[in-house]
N, C-alpha and C positions, 0 to 999 in steps of 0.2 A: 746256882746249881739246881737242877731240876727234882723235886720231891717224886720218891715211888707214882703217886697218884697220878701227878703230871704226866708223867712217864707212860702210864697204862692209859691217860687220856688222850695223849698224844698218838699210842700206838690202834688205839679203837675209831679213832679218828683216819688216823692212815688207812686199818684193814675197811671202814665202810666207805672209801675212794678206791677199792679194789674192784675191777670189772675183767671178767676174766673174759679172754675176747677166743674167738676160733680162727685159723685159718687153713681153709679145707684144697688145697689145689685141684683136687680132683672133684668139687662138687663146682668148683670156676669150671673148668673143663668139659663141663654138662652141662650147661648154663648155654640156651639160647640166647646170645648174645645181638640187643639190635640199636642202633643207634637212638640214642636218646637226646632231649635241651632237657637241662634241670635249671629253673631257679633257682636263685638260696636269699634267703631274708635272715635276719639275727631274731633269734627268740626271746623272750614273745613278742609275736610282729602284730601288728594291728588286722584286723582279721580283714579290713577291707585292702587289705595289698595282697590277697589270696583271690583266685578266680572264683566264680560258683560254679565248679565243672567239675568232672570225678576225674582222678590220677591218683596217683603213687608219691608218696613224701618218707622222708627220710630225717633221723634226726642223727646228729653227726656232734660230738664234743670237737671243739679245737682251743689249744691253749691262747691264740691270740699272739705269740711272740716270732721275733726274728724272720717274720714274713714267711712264716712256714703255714702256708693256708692245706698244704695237706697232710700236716701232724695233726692228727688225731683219732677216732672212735667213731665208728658208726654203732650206733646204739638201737638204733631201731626202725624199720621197716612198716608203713603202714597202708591200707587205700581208703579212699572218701570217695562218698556219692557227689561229697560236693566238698572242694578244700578248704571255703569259704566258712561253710558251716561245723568241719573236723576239727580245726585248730581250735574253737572255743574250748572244745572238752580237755583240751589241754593246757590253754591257758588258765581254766577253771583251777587247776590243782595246783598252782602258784598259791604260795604261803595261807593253802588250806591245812587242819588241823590233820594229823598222819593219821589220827586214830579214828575219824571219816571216810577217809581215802577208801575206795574200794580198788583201785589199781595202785599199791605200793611200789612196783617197780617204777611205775611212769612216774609217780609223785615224787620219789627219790631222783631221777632223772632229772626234771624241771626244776625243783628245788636245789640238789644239792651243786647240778654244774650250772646254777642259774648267771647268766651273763658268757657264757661260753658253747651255747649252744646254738648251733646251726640249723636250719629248718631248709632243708631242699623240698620240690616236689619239682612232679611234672606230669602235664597234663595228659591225659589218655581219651581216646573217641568217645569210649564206652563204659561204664560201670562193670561189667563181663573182663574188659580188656583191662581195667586196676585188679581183678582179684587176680587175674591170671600172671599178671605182672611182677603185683606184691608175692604171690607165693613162688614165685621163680625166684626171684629177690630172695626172699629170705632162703630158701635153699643154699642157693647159692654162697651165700653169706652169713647165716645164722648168728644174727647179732642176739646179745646179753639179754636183752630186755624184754624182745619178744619170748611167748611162752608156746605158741601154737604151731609145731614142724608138721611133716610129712610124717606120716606114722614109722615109714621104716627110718627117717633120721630120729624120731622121737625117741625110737627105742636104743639106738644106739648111743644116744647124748644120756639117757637116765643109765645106759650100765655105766659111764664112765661120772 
């Protein structure tokens, strides 16, 4: 039988695998939608199976079971001048000390769903055409992890 202690370790355990996600129909709805190719690699990939080219990457949890490759969380949204040179900074915060970390969210991301994380990107002409991309993206979809909206979603996500 499981000790009080256990019990509240158990549950502190569960509530820091809580990711409280959005789903906005009407910010899909507004969403210039245009056909896209995404890669996807398993995290962390080797950084030379990434292009030197600027695009839009995505990081996405999936549990890995019952061939369900679209159960899971899109966690966060980003762009690179070059994706070749991006993924380092990421890979960097693999079992780096937390109390170093200057991005806590990303660290927790990498670390805590490490071995179930998906790495999409996809490649864009332009460095102009990732930023424009990623911030439609995230509109769109405002995943957990990112912290940076559109001022008028900013202020509606901080009253709720």
């Amino acid at each position: 039988m499981a000790t009080a202690k256990q019990t509240l370790n158990d549950l502190a355990y569960a509530k820091s695998h809580f990711v409280k996600m959005m789903f906005l129909p009407q910010a899909w709805q507004a969403a210039r939608t245009a056909h896209l190719t995404w890669d996807v690699i398993d995290f962390p990939p080797s950084p030379n199976a990434l292009p030197d080219m600027p695009g839009v990457y995505v990081f996405v949890a999936t549990p890995n079971i019952f061939d369900c490759d679209w159960a899971g969380g899109l966690f966060y949204i980003g762009k690179a001048t070059s994706l070749y040179q991006r993924i380092s900074s990421y890979i960097a915060e693999i079992d780096k000390d937390f109390q170093t970390t200057r991005r806590p969210k990303v660290w927790k991301m990498v670390n805590q769903w490490s071995g179930y994380l998906k790495y999409f990107y996809t490649i864009t002409p332009t460095v102009a055409a990732a930023e424009s991309l990623e911030a439609e993206m995230i509109e769109a979809f405002r995943p957990p992890i990112n912290t940076q909206y559109a001022a008028k979603t900013s202020r509606a996500m901080r009253a709720f």
